[in-house]
Each structure stands twice: as structure tokens, then as C-alpha cells.
C-alpha positions, 0 to 999 in steps of 0.5 A, spaced: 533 549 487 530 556 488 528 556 480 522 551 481 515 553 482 512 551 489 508 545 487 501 543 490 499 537 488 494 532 490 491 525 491 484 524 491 482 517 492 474 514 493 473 512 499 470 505 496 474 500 500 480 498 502 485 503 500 488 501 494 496 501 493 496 505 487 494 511 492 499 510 496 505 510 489 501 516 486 502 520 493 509 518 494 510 522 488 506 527 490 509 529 497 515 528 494 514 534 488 511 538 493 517 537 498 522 538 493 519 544 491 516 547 497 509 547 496 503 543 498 500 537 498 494 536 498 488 530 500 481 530 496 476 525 497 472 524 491 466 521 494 460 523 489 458 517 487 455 515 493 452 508 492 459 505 493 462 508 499 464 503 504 464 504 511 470 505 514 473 506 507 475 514 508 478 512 516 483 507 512 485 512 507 488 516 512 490 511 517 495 508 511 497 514 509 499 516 516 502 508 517 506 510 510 509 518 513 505 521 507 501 526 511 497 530 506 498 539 508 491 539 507 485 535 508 478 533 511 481 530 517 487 536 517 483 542 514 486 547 510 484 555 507 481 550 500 475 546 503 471 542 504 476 537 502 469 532 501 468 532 494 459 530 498 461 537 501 462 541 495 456 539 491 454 546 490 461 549 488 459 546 481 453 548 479 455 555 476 460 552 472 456 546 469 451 552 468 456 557 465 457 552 459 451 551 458 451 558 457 456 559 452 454 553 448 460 548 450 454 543 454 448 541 453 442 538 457 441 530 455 434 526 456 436 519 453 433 513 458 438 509 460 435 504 455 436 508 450 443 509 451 444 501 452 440 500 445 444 506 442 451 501 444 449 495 442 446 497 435 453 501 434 457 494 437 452 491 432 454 495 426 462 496 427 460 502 427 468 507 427 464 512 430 462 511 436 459 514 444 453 518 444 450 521 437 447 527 439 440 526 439 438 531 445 443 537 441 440 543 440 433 540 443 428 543 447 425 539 453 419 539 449 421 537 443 425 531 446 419 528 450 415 527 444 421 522 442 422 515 443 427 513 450 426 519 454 428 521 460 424 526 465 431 528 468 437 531 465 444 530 465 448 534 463 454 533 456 459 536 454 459 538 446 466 536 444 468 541 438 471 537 432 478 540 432 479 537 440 486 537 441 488 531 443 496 531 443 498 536 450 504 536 455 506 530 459 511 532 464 513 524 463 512 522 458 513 528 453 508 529 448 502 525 448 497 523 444 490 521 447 483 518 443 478 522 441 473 523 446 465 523 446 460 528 449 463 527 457 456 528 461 458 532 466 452 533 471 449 527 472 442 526 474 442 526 481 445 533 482 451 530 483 457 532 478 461 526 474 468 525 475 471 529 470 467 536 472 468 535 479 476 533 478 478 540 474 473 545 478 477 542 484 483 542 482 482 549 480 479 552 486 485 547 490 491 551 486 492 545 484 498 546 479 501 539 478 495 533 477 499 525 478 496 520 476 495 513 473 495 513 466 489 510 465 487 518 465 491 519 459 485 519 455 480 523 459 485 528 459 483 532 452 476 533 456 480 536 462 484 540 457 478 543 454 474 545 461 480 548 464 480 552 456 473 554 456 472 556 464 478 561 463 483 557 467 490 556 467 492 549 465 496 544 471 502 541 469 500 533 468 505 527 470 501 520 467 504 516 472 505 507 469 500 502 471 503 497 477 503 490 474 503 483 477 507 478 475 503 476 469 504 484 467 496 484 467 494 491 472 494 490 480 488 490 482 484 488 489 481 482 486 486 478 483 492 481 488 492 481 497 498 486 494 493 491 492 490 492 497 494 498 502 493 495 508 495 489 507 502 490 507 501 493 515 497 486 516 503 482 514 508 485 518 512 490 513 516 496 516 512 503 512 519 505 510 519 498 507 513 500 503 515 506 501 522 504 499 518 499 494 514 504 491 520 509 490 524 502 487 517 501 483 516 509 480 524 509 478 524 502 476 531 500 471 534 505 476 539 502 480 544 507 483 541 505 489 536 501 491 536 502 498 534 510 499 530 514 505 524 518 503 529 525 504 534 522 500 528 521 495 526 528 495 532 530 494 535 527 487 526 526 485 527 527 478 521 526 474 525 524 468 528 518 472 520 515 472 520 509 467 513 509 463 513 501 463 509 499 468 513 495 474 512 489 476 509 488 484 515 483 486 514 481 492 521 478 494 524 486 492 520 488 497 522 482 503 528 484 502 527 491 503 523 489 508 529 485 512 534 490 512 530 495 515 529 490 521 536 489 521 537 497 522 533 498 527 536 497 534 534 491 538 529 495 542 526 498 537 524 491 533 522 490 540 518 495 540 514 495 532 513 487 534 509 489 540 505 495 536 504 490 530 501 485 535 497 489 540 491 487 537 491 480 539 497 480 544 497 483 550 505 482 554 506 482 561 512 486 564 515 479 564 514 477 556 517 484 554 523 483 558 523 476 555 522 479 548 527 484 548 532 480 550 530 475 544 529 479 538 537 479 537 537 472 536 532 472 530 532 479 529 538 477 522 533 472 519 527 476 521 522 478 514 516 480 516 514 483 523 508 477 524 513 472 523 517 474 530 512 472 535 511 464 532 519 464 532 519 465 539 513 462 542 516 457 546 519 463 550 513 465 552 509 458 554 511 455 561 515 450 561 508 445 563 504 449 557 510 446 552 508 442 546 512 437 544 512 436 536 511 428 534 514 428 528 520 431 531 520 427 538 520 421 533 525 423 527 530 423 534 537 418 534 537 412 538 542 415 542 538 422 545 537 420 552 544 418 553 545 426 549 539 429 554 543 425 560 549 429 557 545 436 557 541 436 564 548 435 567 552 440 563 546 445 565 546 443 573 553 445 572 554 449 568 555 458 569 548 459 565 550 464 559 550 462 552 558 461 551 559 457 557 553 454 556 555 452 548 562 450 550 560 446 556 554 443 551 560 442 546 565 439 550 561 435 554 556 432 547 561 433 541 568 432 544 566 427 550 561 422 546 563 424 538 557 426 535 558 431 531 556 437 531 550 437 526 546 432 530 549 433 537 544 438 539 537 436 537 534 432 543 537 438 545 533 443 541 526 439 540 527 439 548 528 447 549 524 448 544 520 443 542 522 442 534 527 440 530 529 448 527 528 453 532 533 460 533 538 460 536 539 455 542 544 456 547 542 463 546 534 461 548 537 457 554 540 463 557 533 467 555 530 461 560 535 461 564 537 454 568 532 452 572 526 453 566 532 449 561 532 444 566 526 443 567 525 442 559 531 438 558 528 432 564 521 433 561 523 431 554 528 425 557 522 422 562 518 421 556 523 417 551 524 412 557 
């Protein structure tokens, strides 16, 4: 593909709170564009506006990035020759640019009150109003001349002045030709010093390189003021790719509030594998593609097309992504699962040598039927208690048939006797019980199970016999007979 230009693309979150999901499927798109054309991507954080940054917020946004194999090229925490990559550190970077506007006429200072602003608002909602947003008061005003009105303002921000012939159609690189609505006069330095989003997001992408902008198609309408910035400032425009709104069942967007899904960590917190995730997201971006659903990130990269992105917004179907997730499982090796378990649990587990060996030897009995990572440990826990630790369940204890002592009676002789692995211990098991007491097969074994156990529905038995071994299994075995008497 020596025919593409090198793209450098970028994610640019706010750290305030939980990262979201959508980040993680715009940065999918954006390491995969840049990867498919050698070029770079890039990790901002917009964190201008200061009272609703979160503590901890901009550690989990590298963190889950890192979980999902989407490391940035650049970033705060990995540098680059574009910094700083805080958007807090680079306050004085916008200044002359807000200030060269001014100068030339495309920006304005504005010294409305906040009351102002709200009254104006409501008397245009009161009035239908068919045009609406800011009415200019301020244009063309002095300082002087605007305090001796009604609704002023001490300190200024900064609006653009939207010409009358804004082009409101520009290119999209998905969606083809789009046509946005009409903008207002955008402030674009607030009060405070700091710049909005809009000012700050192009003079960064400039000055980043940033030659293809990914983002949700929220910013559809924002763009029209973004083109005219890069216009006015004398910059080339980027490539724009407006990528659709994830959706939850009922089609409405995903959000934190209504969906656990929207939050990125919680995938990692339910036990999902990140090439799981991943996978998801690709299967989410191409959505109606379906010439493959199970693909690796390189595979991804290699056939990214950005005309297979369906502008429909996807629906967040969870059960597509266990199933992903199951299959990733049963890819791994025995002892890599053994290894992911550990990993996932470390927080609120700690295995001796012995329950990693136990554990090991045990993951290739639930490891087919095995969704998520925080599933595998209560499969298997009565592997890890000692056989005075086990509980019996009551429900399970007393669902057991008239005949379960004469069937543990059977058991405990079959497993005194018998070589203690899992075949000879099924055959014995079975010719002893199912053969020599015709009890068939779908009843043969309870006792057995709530003993070893202790419930009705655990993995598979005579495999969970030998993992224990003889004596442990007996143990069990006489312990369950004793108490039925």
C-alpha cells in the first residue's frame, strides 16, 4: 500500500471518569489507520475543563488501553517530539491564535453575564424563535460601550463570528458528503483563560500533525466551525472520518448512566479476554460485515477499509461478545488460561504453590464451557477448600434418592479399590453403580457429585476425583454417607 499517505491520527479523551467504551472503538480505528498506513497515533488528554476531572480518571485511561493492546506512539505517559500531550499544559499555545482572530476580524470579545445568556435562551424557546444562539449584542462593541448596558460581564470570553456564507457541507471519509447545521458564534476562550473544546481541538491537531480527526458522529455539527478555523488560521484541512453512536438494545446511545458496558473497565472486571473486546469493537465498526467474525487485530489492519464502516449505530449485544469471549478461552493453552485466571484474581486471591498446581490441572475440565475469567474460580472452588471446609448444599443434600447411601456405599468401595485416575475411576464407578445396581446413568452419580462437590451441577466429576485424589475423594465420599445415616 505504498500509495497511502502516512496517517497520524489521535484519541483525545477527558479524564473525567471512568473511561468510556466509545474511546477504546475510536481508538481501534485510529491505531488501525495508522498502522495500515505507517503512520502514528496519537494519545491526547483534553483536560480543560477543570472542574470535572476525576482523580485516577487519566491512569485508567492508559490502563485500559494498554489491557486492550492499543498503546498510543505518543502520549503523556510515552512522550513524543508534539508535547506536552495535556491539553492543562498547553494553555499558553492558544492565546496567539484566539488573538490573531481577533485581529483579523474572524473573533470577537463578548461580555454578556451568564443571566444574560439564560434569559436570552428563554425568550428565544418562548418566542420559537427560527433563529436561535447568540444575537451579537457584544459585536463590534468596546469594553466601554458594553458596561453601560444591562447583563454585563467584567471578564470576557472570546466568540467566533460565523460568516453568512459558512460552508456547512464538507468531506467525510465515511460518510461521503455531509451536510452539517448552521453554527452559532462558538465562544472560543472562555472566561477563565482557558480555550473551549473546539479552539483547543483544532490548534492541537495542527500542531500534533494530525492529518486524519476519528471521531463519534456527534461532532458532525461542530465541524463546520472546525473547518473555518483551520480556513482562517492558514492550515490544511485533516481527513474527518464521523464514526456511528454505539447503541444499547433499545437503540438509544450507550452511556455510563444506564449501561455497566459503557464503562471500559468493566469488561476487565467481568473477566472478558481484551482480544475479545477488541474483536467486538472491530465486529461493532463494520457491523453487517460478516465474512468473518472471528479476526485478530493484524488481520484487522490488513483488510481496514473505512468503507466497510456501517453509519448505523451498532447495537452493544453482549451475547456476541461471550461468545467472542468463549472462543478466545477455548484458544488459549491450559496453562495460559491458568495464567489469565490467576492474573484476573491477584486483587482478591492469593494461591499457594499447591492451588496453582490444582488449578492448572483443572482448567481443562471447565476451560469448554468457561464464558468469562470470573466464573472459573466458583466453578472450581470446592477444589481449593479442605475436605473439613466443604459445604454441603441443603437443597441438594435433600433433592438425593431413597437409595444415595447404598450409591456412596457403592462409591467409597469402587475408590478404595480402584487405580485412582479418571477413566478407571468412571469405568469402575459405572460398572459397579450403573451396570451392578441398574440405576441409570442420569441418577447414578448424584450422591456422588453433591459429595465431591457438594451440589447438584458441578464440572466434570471423575476428572474432579482424580484432581483431589483417593484419599480426599474418600474422605468426602464417607463424610456425605455419615450424614444421611
Amino acid at each position: 500500500m505504498t500509495d497511502l499517505i502516512a496517517a497520524r491520527t489521535r484519541v483525545a479523551p477527558s479524564p473525567t471518569g471512568d473511561p468510556h467504551v466509545g474511546t477504546a472503538f475510536m481508538a481501534l480505528f485510529d491505531l488501525a489507520w495508522a498502522r495500515k498506513t505507517g503512520g502514528q497515533f496519537v494519545l491526547r488528554i483534553e483536560d480543560t475543563d477543570q472542574a470535572r476531572l476525576v482523580v485516577g480518571s487519566e491512569e485508567q485511561i492508559y490502563e485500559s488501553l494498554a489491557w486492550l493492546g492499543l498503546q498510543p506512539d505518543e502520549g503523556p505517559h510515552v512522550g513524543g517530539e508534539h508535547g506536552p500531550y495535556r491539553q492543562s499544559e498547553r494553555l499558553t499555545t492558544y492565546r496567539p491564535y484566539v488573538e490573531q482572530l481577533i485581529e483579523a476580524g474572524h473573533a470577537y470579545y463578548c461580555w454578556c453575564s451568564s443571566e444574560r445568556l439564560a434569559e436570552l435562551r428563554k425568550e428565544q424557546e418562548r418566542s420559537k424563535a427560527s433563529v436561535t444562539g447568540y444575537d451579537r449584542l457584544c459585536h463590534g462593541m468596546t469594553r466601554e460601550q458594553r458596561a453601560e448596558m444591562a447583563g454585563f460581564s467584567e471578564t470576557p470570553v472570546v466568540r467566533m463570528l460565523i460568516p453568512d456564507d459558512v460552508p456547512l457541507t464538507f468531506d467525510d471519509i465515511v460518510r461521503g458528503e455531509v451536510k452539517a447545521p448552521r453554527p452559532d458564534d462558538q465562544v472560543i476562550l472562555k472566561a477563565d483563560g482557558f480555550p473551549t473544546y473546539h479552539m483547543a481541538v483544532v490548534v492541537d491537531d495542527h500542531l500534533m500533525g494530525i492529518n486524519t480527526v476519528v471521531r463519534g458522529e456527534e461532532w458532525i455539527s461542530s465541524t463546520p466551525k472546525h473547518i473555518l478555523l483551520y480556513q482562517w488560521l492558514g492550515w490544511d484541512l485533516p481527513k474527518f472520518a464521523h464514526m456511528p453512536l454505539l447503541r444499547n438494545t433499545d437503540k438509544s446511545k450507550i452511556s455510563k448512566r444506564k449501561n455497566p458496558a459503557a464503562r471500559l473497565m468493566w469488561f476487565k472486571e467481568e473477566g472478558y479476554l481484551p482480544e475479545a473486546v477488541r474483536n467486538f469493537l472491530q465486529l461493532l465498526g463494520y457491523a453487517g460485515d460478516d465474512e468473518q467474525e472471528v479476526k485478530s487485530f493484524e488481520q484487522f489492519v490488513e483488510e481496514f477499509d473505512w468503507a466497510k464502516v456501517n453509519t448505523v449505530g451498532p447495537i452493544f449485544d453482549l451475547q456476541k461478545l461471550d461468545w467472542l469471549n468463549g472462543h478466545y478461552i477455548r484458544s488459549l493453552s491450559p496453562e495460559e488460561l491458568a495464567d489469565r485466571i490467576i492474573a484476573f484474581e491477584e486483587a482478591h486471591w492469593t494461591p499457594s504453590e499447591a492451588q496453582v498446581e490444582v488449578l492448572h490441572r483443572a482448567v481443562p475440565i471447565i476451560q469448554e464451557r468457561l464464558k468469562l475469567l470470573k466464573d472459573a474460580l466458583p466453578q472450581l472452588d470446592y477444589l481449593f477448600v479442605s475436605d473439613a471446609d466443604l459445604t454441603l448444599d441443603d437443597d441438594s443434600v435433600a433433592a438425593l434418592a431413597d437409595n444415595a447411601a447404598e450409591v456412596l456405599d457403592a462409591a467409597i468401595e469402587v475408590a478404595e479399590s480402584v487405580d485412582f485416575a479418571t477413566d478407571a475411576i468412571q469405568a469402575g464407578l459405572k460398572e459397579r453403580i450403573v451396570e451392578g445396581m441398574g440405576i441409570k446413568p442420569k441418577f447414578a452419580f448424584a450422591p456422588i457429585r453433591v459429595a465431591i462437590s457438594g451440589r447438584r451441577v458441578s464440572p466434570p466429576l471423575f476428572e474432579s476425583m482424580e484432581i483431589l485424589g483417593r484419599e480426599s475423594s474418600l474422605t468426602r465420599l464417607r463424610d456425605l454417607r455419615s450424614r444421611l445415616g
